[in-house]
ROKOLRO-632265 format. One record per residue (C-alpha): residue number from 1; x, y, z. Coordinates in steps of 0.001 Angstrom, whole numbers, plus 500000, padded with zeros to 6 digits. Example, Ala and Ser with C-alpha at 12.3 -4.5 7.8 and 13.67 -1.06 7.14 Angstrom:
rec resi=1; east=512300; north=495500; up=507800
rec resi=2; east=513670; north=498940; up=507140
END
This chain:
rec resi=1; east=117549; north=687649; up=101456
rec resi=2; east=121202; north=687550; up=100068
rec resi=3; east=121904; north=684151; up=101457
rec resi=4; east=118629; north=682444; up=099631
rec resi=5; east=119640; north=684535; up=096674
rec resi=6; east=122746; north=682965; up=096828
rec resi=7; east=121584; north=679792; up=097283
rec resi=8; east=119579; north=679675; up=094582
rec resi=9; east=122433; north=680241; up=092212
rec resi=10; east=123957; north=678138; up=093663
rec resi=11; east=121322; north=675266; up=092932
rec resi=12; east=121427; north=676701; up=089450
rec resi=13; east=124994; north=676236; up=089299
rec resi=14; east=124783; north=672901; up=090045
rec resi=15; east=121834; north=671552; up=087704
rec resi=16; east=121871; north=674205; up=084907
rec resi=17; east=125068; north=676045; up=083977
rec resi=18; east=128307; north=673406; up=085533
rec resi=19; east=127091; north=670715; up=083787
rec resi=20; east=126736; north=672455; up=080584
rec resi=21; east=130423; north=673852; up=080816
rec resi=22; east=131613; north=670181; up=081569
rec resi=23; east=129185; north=668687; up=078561
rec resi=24; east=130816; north=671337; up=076217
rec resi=25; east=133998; north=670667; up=076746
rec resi=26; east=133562; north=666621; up=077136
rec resi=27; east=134634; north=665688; up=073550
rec resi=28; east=138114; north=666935; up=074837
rec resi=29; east=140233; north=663943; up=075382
rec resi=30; east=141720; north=662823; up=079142
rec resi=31; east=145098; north=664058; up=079088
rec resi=32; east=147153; north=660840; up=080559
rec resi=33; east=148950; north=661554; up=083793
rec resi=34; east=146779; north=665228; up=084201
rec resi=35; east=146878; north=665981; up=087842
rec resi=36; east=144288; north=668458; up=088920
rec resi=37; east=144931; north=670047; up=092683
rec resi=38; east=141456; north=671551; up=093711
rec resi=39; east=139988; north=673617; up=096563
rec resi=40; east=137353; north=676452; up=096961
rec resi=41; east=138375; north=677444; up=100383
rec resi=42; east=141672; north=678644; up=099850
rec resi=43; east=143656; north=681054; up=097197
rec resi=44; east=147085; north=679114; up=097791
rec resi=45; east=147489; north=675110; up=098272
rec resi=46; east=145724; north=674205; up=101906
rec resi=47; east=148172; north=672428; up=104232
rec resi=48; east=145819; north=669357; up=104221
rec resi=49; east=146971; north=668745; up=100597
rec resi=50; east=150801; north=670306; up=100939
rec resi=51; east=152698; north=666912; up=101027
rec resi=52; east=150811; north=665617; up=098434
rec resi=53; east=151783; north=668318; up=095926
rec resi=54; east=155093; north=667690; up=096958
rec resi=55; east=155646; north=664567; up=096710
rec resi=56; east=154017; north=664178; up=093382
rec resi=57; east=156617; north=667353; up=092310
rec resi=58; east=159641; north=665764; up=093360
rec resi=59; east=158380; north=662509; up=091399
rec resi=60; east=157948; north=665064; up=088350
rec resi=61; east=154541; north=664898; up=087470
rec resi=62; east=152945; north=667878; up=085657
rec resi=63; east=150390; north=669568; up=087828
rec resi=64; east=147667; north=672097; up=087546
rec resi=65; east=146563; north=674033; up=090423
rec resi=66; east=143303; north=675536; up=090887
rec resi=67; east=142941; north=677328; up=094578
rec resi=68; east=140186; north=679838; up=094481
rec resi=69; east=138384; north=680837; up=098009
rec resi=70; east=135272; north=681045; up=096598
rec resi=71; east=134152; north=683102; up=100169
rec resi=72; east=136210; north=686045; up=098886
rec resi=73; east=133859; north=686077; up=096086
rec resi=74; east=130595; north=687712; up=094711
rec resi=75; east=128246; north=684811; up=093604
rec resi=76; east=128640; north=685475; up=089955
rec resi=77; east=132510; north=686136; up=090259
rec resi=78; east=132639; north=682906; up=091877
rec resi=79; east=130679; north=681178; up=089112
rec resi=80; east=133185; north=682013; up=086208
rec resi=81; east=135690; north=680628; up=088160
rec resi=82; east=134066; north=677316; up=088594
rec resi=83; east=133105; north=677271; up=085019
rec resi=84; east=137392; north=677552; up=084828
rec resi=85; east=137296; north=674613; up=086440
rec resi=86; east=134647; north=672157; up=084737
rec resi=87; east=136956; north=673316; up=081209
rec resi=88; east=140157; north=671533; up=083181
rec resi=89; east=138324; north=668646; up=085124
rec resi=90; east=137095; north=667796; up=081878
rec resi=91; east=140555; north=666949; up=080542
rec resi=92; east=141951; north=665328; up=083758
rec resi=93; east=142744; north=661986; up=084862
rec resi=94; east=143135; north=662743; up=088486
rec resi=95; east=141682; north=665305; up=090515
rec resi=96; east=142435; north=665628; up=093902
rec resi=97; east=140608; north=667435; up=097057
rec resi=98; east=140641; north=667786; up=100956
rec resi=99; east=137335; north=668999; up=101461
rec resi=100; east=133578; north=669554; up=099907
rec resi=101; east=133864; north=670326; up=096370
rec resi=102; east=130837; north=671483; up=094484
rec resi=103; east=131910; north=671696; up=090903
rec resi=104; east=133029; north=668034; up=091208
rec resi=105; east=129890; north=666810; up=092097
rec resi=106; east=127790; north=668638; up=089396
rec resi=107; east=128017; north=666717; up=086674
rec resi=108; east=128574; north=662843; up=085496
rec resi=109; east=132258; north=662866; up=084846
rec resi=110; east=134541; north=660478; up=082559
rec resi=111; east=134919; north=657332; up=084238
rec resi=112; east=138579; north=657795; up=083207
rec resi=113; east=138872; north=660707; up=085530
rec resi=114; east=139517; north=659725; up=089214
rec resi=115; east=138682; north=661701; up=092183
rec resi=116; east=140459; north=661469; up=095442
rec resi=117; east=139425; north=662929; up=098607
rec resi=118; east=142306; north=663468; up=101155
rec resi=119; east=139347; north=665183; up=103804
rec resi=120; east=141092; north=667495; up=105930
rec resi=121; east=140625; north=665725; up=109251
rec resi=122; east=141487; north=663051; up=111314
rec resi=123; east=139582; north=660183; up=112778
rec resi=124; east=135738; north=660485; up=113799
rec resi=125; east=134432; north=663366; up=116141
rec resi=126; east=131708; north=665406; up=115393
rec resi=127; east=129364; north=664561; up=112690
rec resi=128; east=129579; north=665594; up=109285
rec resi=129; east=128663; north=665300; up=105768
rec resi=130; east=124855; north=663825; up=105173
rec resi=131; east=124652; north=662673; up=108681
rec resi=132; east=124435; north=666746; up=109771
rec resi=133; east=122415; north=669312; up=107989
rec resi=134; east=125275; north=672199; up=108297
rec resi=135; east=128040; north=670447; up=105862
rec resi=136; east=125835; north=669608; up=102732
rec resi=137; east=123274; north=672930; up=102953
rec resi=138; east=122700; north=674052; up=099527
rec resi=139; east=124047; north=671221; up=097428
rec resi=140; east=121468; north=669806; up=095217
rec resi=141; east=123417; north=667128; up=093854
rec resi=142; east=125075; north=664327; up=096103
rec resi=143; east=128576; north=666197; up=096715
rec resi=144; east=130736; north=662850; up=097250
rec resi=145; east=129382; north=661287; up=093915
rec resi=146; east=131980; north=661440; up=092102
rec resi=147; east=134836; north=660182; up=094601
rec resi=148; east=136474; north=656943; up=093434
rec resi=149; east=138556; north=657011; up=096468
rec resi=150; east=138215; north=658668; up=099829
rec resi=151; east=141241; north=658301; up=102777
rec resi=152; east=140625; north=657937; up=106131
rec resi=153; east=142757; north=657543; up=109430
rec resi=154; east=141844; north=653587; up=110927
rec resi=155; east=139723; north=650600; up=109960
rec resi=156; east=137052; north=652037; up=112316
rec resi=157; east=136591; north=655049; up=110779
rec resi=158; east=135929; north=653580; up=107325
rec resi=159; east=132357; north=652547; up=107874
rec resi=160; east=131536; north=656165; up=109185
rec resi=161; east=132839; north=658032; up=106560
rec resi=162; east=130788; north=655333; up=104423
rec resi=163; east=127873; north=656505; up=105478
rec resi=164; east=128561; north=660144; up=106272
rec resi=165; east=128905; north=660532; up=102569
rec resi=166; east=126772; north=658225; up=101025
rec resi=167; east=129191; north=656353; up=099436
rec resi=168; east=129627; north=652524; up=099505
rec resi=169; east=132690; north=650953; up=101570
rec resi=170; east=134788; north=650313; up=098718
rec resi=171; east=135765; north=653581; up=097685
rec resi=172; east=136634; north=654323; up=101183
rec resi=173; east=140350; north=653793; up=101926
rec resi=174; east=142769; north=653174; up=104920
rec resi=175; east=145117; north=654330; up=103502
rec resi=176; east=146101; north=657265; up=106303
rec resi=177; east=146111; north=661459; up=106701
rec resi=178; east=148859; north=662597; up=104334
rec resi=179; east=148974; north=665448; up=106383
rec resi=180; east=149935; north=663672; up=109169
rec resi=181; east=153414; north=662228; up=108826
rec resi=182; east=155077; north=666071; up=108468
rec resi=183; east=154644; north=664283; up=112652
rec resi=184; east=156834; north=661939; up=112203
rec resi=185; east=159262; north=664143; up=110440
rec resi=186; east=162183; north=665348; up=112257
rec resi=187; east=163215; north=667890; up=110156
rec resi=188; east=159608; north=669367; up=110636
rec resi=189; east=159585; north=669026; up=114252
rec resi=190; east=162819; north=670725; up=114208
rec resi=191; east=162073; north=673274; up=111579
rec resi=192; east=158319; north=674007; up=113962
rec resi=193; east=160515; north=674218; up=117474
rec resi=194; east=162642; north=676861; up=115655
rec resi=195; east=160017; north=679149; up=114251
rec resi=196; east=158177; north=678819; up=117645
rec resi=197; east=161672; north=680184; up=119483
rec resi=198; east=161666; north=683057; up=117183
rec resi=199; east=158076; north=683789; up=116838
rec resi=200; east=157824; north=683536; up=120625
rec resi=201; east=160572; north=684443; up=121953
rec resi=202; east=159067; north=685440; up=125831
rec resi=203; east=157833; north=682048; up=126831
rec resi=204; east=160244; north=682277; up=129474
rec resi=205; east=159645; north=678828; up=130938
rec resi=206; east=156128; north=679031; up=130792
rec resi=207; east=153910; north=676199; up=129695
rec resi=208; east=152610; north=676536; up=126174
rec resi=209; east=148646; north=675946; up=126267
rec resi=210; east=147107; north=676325; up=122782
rec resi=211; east=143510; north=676803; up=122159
rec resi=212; east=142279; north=675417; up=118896
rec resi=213; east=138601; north=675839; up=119020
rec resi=214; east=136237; north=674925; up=115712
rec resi=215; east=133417; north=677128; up=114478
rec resi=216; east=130238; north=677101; up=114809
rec resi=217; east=127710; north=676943; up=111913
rec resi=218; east=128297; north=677760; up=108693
rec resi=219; east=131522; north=678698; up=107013
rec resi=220; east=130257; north=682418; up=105942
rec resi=221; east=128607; north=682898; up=109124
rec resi=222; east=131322; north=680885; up=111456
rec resi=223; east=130885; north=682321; up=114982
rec resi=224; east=133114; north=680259; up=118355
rec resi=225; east=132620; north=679878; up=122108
rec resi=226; east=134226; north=680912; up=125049
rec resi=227; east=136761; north=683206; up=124427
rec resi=228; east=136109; north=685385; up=127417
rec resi=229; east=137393; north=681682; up=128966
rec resi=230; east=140296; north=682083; up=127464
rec resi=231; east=140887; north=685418; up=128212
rec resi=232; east=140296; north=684873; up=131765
rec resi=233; east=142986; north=682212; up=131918
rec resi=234; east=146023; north=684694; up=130297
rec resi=235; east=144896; north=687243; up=133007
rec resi=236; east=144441; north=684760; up=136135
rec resi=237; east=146719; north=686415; up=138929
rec resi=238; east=146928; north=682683; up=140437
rec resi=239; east=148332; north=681029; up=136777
rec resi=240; east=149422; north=683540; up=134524
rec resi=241; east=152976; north=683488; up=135377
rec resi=242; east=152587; north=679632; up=134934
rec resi=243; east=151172; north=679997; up=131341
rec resi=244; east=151503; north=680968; up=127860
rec resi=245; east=148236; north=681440; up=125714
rec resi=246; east=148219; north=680894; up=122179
rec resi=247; east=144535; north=681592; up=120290
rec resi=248; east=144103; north=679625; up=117008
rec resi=249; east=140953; north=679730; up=116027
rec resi=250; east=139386; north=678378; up=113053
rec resi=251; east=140470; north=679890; up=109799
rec resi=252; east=136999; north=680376; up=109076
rec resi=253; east=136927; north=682360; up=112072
rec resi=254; east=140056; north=684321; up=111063
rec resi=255; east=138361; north=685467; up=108302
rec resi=256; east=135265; north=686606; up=108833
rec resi=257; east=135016; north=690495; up=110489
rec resi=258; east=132845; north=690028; up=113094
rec resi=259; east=134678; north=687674; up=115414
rec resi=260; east=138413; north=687529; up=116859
rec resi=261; east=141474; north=687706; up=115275
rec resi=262; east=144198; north=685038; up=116020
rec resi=263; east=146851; north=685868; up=117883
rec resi=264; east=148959; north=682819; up=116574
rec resi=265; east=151872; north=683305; up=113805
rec resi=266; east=152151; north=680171; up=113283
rec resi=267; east=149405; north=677250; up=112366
rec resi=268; east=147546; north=675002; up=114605
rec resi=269; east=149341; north=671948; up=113257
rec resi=270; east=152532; north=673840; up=113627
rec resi=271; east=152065; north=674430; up=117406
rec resi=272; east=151262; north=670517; up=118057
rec resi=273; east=155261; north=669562; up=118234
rec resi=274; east=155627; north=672204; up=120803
rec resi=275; east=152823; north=673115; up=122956
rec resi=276; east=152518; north=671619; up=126587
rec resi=277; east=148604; north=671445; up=126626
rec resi=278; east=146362; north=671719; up=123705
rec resi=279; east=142379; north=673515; up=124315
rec resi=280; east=139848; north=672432; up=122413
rec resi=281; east=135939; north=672158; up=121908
rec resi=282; east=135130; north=669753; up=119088
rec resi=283; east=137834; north=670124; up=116449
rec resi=284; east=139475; north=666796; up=115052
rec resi=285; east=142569; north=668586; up=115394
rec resi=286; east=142700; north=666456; up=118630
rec resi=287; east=143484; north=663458; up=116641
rec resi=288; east=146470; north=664625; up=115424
rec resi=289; east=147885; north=666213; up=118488
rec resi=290; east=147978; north=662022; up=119748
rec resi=291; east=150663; north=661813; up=117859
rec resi=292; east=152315; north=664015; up=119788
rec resi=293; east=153311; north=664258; up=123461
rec resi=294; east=150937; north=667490; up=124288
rec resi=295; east=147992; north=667021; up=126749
rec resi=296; east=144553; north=667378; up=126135
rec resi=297; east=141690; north=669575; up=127469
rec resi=298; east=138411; north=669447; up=125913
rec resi=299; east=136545; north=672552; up=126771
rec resi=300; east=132634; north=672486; up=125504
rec resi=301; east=131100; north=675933; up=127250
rec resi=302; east=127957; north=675101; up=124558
rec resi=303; east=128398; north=671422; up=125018
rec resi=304; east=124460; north=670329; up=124753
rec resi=305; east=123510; north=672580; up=122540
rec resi=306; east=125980; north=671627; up=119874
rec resi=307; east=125838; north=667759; up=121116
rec resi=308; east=122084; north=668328; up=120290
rec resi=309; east=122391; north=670219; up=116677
rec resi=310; east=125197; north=668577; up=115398
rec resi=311; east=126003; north=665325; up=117794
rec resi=312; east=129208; north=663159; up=117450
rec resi=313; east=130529; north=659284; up=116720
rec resi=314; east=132052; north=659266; up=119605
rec resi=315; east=131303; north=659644; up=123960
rec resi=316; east=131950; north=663389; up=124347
rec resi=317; east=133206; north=662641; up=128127
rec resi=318; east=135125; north=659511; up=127704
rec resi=319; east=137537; north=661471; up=125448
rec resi=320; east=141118; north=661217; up=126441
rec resi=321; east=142172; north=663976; up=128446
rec resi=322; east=140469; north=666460; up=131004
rec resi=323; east=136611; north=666881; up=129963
rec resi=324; east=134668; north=670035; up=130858
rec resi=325; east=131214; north=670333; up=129688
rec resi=326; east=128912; north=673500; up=130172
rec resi=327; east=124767; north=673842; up=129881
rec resi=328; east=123376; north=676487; up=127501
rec resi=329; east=119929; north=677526; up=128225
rec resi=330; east=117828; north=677000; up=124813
rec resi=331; east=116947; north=680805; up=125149
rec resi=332; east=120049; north=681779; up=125143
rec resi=333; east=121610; north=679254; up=122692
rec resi=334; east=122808; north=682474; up=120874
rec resi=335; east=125136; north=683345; up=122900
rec resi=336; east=126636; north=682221; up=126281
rec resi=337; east=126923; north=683917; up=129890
rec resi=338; east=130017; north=683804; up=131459
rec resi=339; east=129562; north=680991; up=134246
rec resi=340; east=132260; north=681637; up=137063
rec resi=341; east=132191; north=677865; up=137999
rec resi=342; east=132238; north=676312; up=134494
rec resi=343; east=135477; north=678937; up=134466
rec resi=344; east=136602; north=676947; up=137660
rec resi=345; east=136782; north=673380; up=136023
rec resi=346; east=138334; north=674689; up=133134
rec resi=347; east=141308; north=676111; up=135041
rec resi=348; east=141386; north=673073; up=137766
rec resi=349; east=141339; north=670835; up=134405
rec resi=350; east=144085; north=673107; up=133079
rec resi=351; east=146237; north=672841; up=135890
rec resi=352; east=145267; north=668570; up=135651
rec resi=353; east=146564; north=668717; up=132522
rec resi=354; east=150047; north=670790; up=133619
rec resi=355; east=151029; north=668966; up=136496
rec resi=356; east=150005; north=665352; up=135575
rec resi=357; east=151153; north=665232; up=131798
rec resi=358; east=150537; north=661455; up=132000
rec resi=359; east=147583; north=661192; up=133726
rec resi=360; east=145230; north=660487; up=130291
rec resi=361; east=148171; north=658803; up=128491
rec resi=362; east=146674; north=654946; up=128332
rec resi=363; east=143542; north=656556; up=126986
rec resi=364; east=145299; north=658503; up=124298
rec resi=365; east=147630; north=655501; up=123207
rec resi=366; east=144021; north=653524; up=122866
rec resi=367; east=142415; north=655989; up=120848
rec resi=368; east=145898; north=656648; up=118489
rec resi=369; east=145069; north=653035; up=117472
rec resi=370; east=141586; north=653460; up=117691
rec resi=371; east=141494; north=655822; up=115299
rec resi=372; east=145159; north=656647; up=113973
rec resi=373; east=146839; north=653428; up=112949
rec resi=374; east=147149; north=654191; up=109467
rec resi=375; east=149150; north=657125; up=110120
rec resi=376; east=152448; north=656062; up=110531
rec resi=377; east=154545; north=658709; up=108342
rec resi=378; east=154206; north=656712; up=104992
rec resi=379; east=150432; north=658135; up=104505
rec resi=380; east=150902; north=659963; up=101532
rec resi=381; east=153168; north=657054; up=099724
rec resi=382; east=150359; north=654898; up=100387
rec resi=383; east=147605; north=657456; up=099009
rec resi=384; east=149776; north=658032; up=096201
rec resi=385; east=150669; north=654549; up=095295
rec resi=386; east=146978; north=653512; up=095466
rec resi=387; east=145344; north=655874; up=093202
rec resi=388; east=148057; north=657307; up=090608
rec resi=389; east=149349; north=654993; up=088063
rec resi=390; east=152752; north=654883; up=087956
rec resi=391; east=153658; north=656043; up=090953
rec resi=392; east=156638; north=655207; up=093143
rec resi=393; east=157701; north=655690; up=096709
rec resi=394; east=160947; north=657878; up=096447
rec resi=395; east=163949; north=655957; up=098659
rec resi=396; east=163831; north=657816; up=102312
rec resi=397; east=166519; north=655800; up=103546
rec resi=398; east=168850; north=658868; up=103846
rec resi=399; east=165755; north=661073; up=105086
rec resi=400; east=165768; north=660882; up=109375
rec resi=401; east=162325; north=660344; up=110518
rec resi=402; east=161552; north=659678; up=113620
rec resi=403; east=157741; north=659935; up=116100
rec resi=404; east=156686; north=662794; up=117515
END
């Protein structure tokens, strides 16, 4: 009952009362060189967008910031502050996002106001936007209309985020993940390895195994997999000395009650420069961690039940590193039994992974290009320089960069 009520305000939202906030405020001019930083998922600046804002500081551009986690909020709460917003985006010749944006999308904006979307992951995994029915739920209006220019990772991916969000191939850009080139910064490699030595300081030799699984269904509701996997692994008399455990679940997980807590003080990003072996089910997160020297294991405990619901772009066992796929029964697709030998591949996979680092490494260098070759630590230069007028790379030359 409170989720349709919710969605029905929602709808409203969209048709009725956004618009007529942005059509009341329209007359307003476009301030040149406004730069609007927007997300509803987060009360601070998500990482996705951090090097962005930073670079567009340091080039000393006026920006203003609107970060409101819209989750945190009672429906009609959450409506004034997106009626905040339609008063500023109706002013501003740039707005810029990493992820679905509803207030963007509910109205017919000035075609002197650009929207970029950065999109907050790498490459092409699991399905998303209007090719699934969990990322667009609710929106009554196209939620990509409005995006002049979206960025993706590789050539390849371009014609799949075409379609995954309805929009035609020219807006879509390879222009890179900005995100992605703190990876090929040395002073954030170095900066990561030292907050890892002091945030875990009784590694003791062990190898560092991270497990960065996504969520399942929707973002209010998010729910995960195979924990008690997990858990079995940090307590396994035969490879617990061998191994150090690091949970990083989704932040969507983090923050929602019912389910775990993270055990992680630093990001998932953050742990990519120094983690041995990196867990995961179907988060993108995967792409990024080819840029580093960490192996994979993809660990699916709900693997045809979520292959069925939500599918992927991509051969779920031909992905590059150890592959370990379990059956759910469609009674129990709820929840999932503990299966003793789907535990046993996972730690024989894990142990794969350990002792033959280099065992999946022609596959990963195939799908870096595959599906990374834009990201070459420039990414946000070349985001930058194609959609803000007047923008221009700062010199690096005395700035050490160097691959992960």
């Amino acid at each position: 009952m409170k989720r349709g009520l919710r969605q029905k305000l929602k709808k409203l939202a969209q048709k009725v009362i956004l618009p007529f906030c942005y059509f009341i405020n329209r007359p307003k001019k476009v301030i040149e060189g406004r730069i609007v930083l927007a997300d509803a998922h987060h009360d601070s600046c998500p990482i996705h967008m951090s090097r962005v804002r930073e670079a567009l500081k340091q080039n000393g551009y006026d920006l203003e910031e609107w970060y409101v986690d819209l989750s945190k909020y009672g429906a009609f709460a959450g409506l004034r502050e997106m009626c905040r917003f339609m008063k500023v985006y109706a002013q501003a010749e740039y707005v810029i996002v990493c992820d679905n944006f509803l207030p963007v999308a509910s109205c017919n904006k000035k075609a002197k106001t650009t929207v970029i979307q950065l999109w907050h992951g790498c490459g092409a995994f699991k399905k998303f936007g209007y090719d699934t029915i969990e990322d667009c739920f609710g929106y009554s209006e196209h939620v990509y209309r409005n995006h002049d220019i979206v960025t993706v990772t590789s050539d390849y991916c371009t014609k799949i985020y075409s379609h995954a969000m309805r929009l035609p191939m020219k807006f879509v850009r390879t222009l890179g993940n900005s995100f992605s080139d703190r990876l090929f910064d040395k002073d954030y490699i170095e900066a990561c390895q030292a907050k890892f030595r002091y945030g875990y300081s009784d590694v003791d030799g062990r190898k560092v195994v991270v497990w960065a699984p996504t969520f399942r269904g929707y973002a209010n509701e998010a729910s995960l997999y195979g924990e008690e996997y997990i858990d079995r692994l940090q307590n396994d008399p035969d490879i617990k000395d061998r191994i150090y455990v690091i949970k990083c679940p989704h932040p969507h997980i983090k923050d929602n009650k019912n389910t775990i807590e993270s055990d992680c003080a630093m990001h998932t990003d953050e742990l990519l420069p120094v983690c041995d072996v990196l867990i995961t089910d179907y988060s993108s997160v995967f792409f990024e961690a080819l840029l580093c020297s960490c192996s994979l294991v993809f660990f699916a405990p709900d693997y045809n039940i979520y292959a069925h619901d939500r599918g992927f772009y991509l051969d779920y066992k031909q992905l590059p590193g150890e592959v370990i796929c379990g059956v759910v029964s469609e009674k129990k697709r709820a929840r999932v039994d503990f299966d003793e030998n789907l535990y046993t591949e996972l730690k024989n996979g894990l142990l794969l992974a350990m002792e033959h680092p280099k065992q999946h490494e022609k596959e990963r260098i195939s799908f870096c290009k595959k599906y990374m070759n834009a990201c070459d630590g420039t990414s946000t230069d070349k985001i930058l320089e194609a959609s803000i007028r007047g923008y221009k790379r700062r010199n690096n030359s005395d700035g050490e960069k160097g691959n992960a």
